[in-house]
N, C-alpha and C positions, 0 to 999 in steps of 0.2 A: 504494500500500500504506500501509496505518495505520502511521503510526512506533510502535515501542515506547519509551516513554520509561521510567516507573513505573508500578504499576500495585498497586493496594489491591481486594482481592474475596475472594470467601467460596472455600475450597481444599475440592473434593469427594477423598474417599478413594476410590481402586480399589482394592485390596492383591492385584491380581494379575500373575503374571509370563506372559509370552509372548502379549502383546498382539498380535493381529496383522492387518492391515488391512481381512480381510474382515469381522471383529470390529466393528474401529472403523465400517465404513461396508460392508452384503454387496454382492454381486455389482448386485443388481438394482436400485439406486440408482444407476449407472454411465452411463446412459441419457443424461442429460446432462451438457453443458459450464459452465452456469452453475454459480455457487458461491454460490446461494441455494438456499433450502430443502431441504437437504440434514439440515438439521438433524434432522429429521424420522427419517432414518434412520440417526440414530447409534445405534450399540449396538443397534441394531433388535432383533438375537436375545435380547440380555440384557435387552430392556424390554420383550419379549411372549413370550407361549407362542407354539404352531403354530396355532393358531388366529388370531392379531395380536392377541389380547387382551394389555393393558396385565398386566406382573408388577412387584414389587416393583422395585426401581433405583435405585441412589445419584441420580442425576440426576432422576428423577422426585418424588424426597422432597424436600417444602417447603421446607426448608432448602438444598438444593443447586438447584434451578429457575433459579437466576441465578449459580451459580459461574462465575467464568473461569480459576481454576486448578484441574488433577488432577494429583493425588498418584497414580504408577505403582509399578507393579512392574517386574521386570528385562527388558527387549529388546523394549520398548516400540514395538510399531509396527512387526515384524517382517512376514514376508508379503510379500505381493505390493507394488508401486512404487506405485500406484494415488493418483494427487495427489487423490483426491476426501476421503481419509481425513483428512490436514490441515485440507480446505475443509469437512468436519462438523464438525469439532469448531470450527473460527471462527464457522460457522453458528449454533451453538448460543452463542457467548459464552468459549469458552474460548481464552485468550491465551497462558497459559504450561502449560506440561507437566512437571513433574518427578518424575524417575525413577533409578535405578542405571544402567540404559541402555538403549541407544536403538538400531534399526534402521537400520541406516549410511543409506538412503535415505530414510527417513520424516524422520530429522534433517535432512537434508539441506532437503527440501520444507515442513517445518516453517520456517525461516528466509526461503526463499523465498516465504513468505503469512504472514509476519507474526507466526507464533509464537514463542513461547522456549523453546526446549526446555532444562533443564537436568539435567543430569548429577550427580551427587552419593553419597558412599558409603553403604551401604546404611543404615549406623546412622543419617545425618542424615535420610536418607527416612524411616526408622522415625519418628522423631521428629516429621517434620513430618505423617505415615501418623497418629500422636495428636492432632497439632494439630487435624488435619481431620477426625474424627470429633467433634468437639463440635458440630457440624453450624453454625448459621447464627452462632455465637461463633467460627467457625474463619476468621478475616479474615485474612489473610496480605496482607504487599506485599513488593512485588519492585525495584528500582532497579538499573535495567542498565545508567547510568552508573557506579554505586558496585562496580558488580557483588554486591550485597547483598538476603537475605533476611531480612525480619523475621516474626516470628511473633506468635501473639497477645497472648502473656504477654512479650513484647518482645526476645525473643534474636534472637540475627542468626549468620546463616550466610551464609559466604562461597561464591562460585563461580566457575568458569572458562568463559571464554567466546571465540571467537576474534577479534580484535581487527577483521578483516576483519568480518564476520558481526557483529558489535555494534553496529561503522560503518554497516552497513545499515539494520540494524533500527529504530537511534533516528534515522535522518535518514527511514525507511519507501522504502526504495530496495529493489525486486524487479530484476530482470536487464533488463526493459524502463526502469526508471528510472536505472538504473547506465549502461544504452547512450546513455538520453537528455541524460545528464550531460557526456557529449562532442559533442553536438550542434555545436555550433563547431567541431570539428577534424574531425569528417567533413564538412558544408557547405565548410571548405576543403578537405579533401581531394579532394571530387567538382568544385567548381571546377578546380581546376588542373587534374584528369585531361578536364574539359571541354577545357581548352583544351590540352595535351600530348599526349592522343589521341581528338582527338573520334570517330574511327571506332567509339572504343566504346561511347559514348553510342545512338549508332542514333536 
């Protein structure tokens, strides 16, 4: 997993609340397990009519093409558990997410692939909800050692993050790199039970 360390990029606005997973990524993109070109079908409904014809879209406007932050609204990511919703928006370039709040599992799966999700009161959202509307002037960075936001006219906003989950993210440690991390105490582990009970080796 990519560590997060800091991170400097143009902050797309959503200003909607009850985001929810089939939203972020529908049903029929589900098909596979890779976590490439998912991109494709992000926001799929909000970027086409019924036809698949291309409609208006914060993310399809010039300015926002290369965002890696979105500015949410409230219960972001709600819905179904569906890890592919995280893996579109990494798809497409988006690194951090913030919002008033978050869908206990989408946050959850956000951390585990690298995202940042941040949490914050609704006025500091409004705020940064301005920022990001000035479209490719709306640069925001983020420093999740500092645990600090900056904006483009240079205020800074603080945030909370859990100290576990921050450990991760800037060392880029997912649950398979966390396990790999004790590597030495399971190879002794499975030693000694070699030799104390080999029957169970087989």
């Amino acid at each position: 997993m990519q560590p997060f360390t800091t991170l400097t990029g143009v902050a797309a606005p959503l200003p909607m609340s009850n985001v929810d997973t089939d939203m972020i990524i529908p049903k029929q993109f589900l098909k596979t397990i890779k976590r490439t070109g998912l991109k494709e079908g992000l926001f799929y409904e909000l970027r086409t009519d019924n036809e698949g014809r291309k409609v208006d879209f914060v993310l399809d406007e010039p300015a926002y093409q290369k965002a890696q932050i979105l500015v949410a609204g409230e219960n972001f990511g709600c819905g179904s558990s569906r890890e592919h919703a995280p893996w579109a928006l990494l798809d497409f370039g988006i690194r951090c997410v913030i919002a008033p709040s978050f869908a206990d599992i989408f946050y959850n799966n956000c951390f585990k692939n690298g995202i940042l999700p941040i949490v914050l009161p609704q006025e500091q959202v409004d705020l940064l909800m301005d920022d990001a509307e000035r479209g490719a002037n709306a640069i925001v960075s983020i420093d999740l050692e500092k645990q600090e936001i900056t904006g483009p006219d240079g205020g800074k906003i603080t945030f909370e993050v859990d100290p576990f989950r921050k450990h991760c993210l800037l060392n880029g440690l997912d649950d398979i790199g966390l396990t790999l991390g004790h590597a030495g105490d399971i190879d002794s582990y499975e030693t000694k039970l070699k030799q104390d009970r080999p029957w169970l080796i087989g």
